[in-house]
MARLUMMI-255860 format. One record per atom (N, C-alpha, C): x, y, z. Coordinates in steps of 0.2 Angstrom, whole numbers, padded with zeros to 4 digits, always signed. Each point is the difference from the previous one (the first is absolute). Layout:
N
XYZ;...
//
This chain:
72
+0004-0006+0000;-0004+0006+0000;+0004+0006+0000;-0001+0005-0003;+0002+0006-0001;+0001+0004+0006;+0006+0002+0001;-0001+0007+0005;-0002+0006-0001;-0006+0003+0001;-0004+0005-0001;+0001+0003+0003;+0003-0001+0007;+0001+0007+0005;+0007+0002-0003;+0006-0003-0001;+0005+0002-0004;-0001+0002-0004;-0004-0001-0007;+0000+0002-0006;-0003+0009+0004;-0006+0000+0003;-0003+0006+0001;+0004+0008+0004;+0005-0006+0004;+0007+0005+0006;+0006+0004-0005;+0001-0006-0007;+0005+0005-0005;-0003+0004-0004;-0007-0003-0003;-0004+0007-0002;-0001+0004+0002;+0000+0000+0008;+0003+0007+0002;+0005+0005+0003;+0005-0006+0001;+0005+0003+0003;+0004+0004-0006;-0002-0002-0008;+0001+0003-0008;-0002+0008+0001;-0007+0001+0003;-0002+0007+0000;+0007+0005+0003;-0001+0006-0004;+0004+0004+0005;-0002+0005+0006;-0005-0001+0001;-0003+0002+0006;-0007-0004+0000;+0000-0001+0008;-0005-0006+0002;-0007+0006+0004;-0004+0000-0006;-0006+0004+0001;-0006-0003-0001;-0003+0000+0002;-0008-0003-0002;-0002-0003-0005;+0004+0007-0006;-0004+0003-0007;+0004-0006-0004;+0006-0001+0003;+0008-0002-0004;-0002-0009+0001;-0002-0001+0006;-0001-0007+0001;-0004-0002-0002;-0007+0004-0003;-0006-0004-0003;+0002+0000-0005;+0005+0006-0006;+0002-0001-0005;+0004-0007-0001;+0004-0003+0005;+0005-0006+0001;-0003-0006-0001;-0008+0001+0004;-0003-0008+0000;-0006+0000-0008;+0000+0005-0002;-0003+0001-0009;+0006-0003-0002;+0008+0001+0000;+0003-0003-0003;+0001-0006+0000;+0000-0003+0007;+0003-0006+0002;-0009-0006-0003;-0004+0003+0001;-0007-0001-0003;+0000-0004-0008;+0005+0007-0002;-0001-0003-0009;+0006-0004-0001;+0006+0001+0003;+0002-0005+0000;-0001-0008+0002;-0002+0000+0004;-0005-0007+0001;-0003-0004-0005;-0004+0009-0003;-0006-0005-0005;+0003-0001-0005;+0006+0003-0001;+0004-0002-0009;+0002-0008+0002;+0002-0001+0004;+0005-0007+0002;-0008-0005+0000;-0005+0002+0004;-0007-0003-0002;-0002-0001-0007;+0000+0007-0004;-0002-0003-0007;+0006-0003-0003;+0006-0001+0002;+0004-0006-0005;-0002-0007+0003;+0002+0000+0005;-0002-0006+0002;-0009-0004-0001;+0002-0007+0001;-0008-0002-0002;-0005-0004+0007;-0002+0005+0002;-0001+0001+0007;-0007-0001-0001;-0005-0004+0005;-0007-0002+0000;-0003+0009+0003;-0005+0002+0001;-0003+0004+0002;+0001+0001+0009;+0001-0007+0002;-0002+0000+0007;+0006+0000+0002;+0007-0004-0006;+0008+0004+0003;+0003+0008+0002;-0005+0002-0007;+0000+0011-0002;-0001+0002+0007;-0007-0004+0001;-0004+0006+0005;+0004-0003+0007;+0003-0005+0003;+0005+0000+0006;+0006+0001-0001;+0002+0000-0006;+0006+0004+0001;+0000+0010+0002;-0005+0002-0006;-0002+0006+0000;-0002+0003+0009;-0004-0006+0003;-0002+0001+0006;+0005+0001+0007;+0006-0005-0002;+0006+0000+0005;+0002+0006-0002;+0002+0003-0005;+0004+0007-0001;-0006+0004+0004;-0005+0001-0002;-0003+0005+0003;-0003-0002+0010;+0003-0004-0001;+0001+0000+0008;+0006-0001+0005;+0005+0003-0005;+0008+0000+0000;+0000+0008+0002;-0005+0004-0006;+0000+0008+0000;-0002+0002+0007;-0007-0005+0002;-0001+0002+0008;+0003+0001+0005;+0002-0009-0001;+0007+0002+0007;+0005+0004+0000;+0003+0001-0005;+0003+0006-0004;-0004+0007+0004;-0005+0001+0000;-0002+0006+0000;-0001+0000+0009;-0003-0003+0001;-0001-0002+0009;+0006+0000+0002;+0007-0003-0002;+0006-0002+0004;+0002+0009+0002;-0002+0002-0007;+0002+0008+0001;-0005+0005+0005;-0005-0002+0001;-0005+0004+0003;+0001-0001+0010;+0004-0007-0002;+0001-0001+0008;+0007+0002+0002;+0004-0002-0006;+0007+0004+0002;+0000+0009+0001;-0004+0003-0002;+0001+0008-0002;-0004+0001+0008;-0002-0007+0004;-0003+0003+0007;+0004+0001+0007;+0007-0003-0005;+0005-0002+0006;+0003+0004+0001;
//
């Protein structure tokens, strides 16, 4: 299985500044990258939407790890 948390941590540690605006712009990227590797690949429907599903629950913890770190 893919690591989603990783993939989603260099997609933003690439930004040059770590903003809101800047990280949602990263996970649009990190987003279409996925789906390109999805459309090559020949992947059932039910593979797309779990995969597509870990990445976007990669962004959350991503997003949360940050909202609990910024309280410390």
């Amino acid at each position: 299985m893919e690591d989603y948390g990783n993939f989603v941590r260099i997609a933003v540690e690439a930004i040059p500044e770590n903003t809101a605006i800047a990280r949602a712009t990263a996970y649009v990227r990190a987003r279409q990258a996925i789906q390109r590797q999805l459309d090559r690949g020949a992947f059932d429907e039910k593979t797309r939407q779990a995969i597509i599903g870990r990445l976007e629950d990669a962004i959350l913890d991503f997003e949360a790890a940050l909202l609990v770190n910024s309280g410390q």
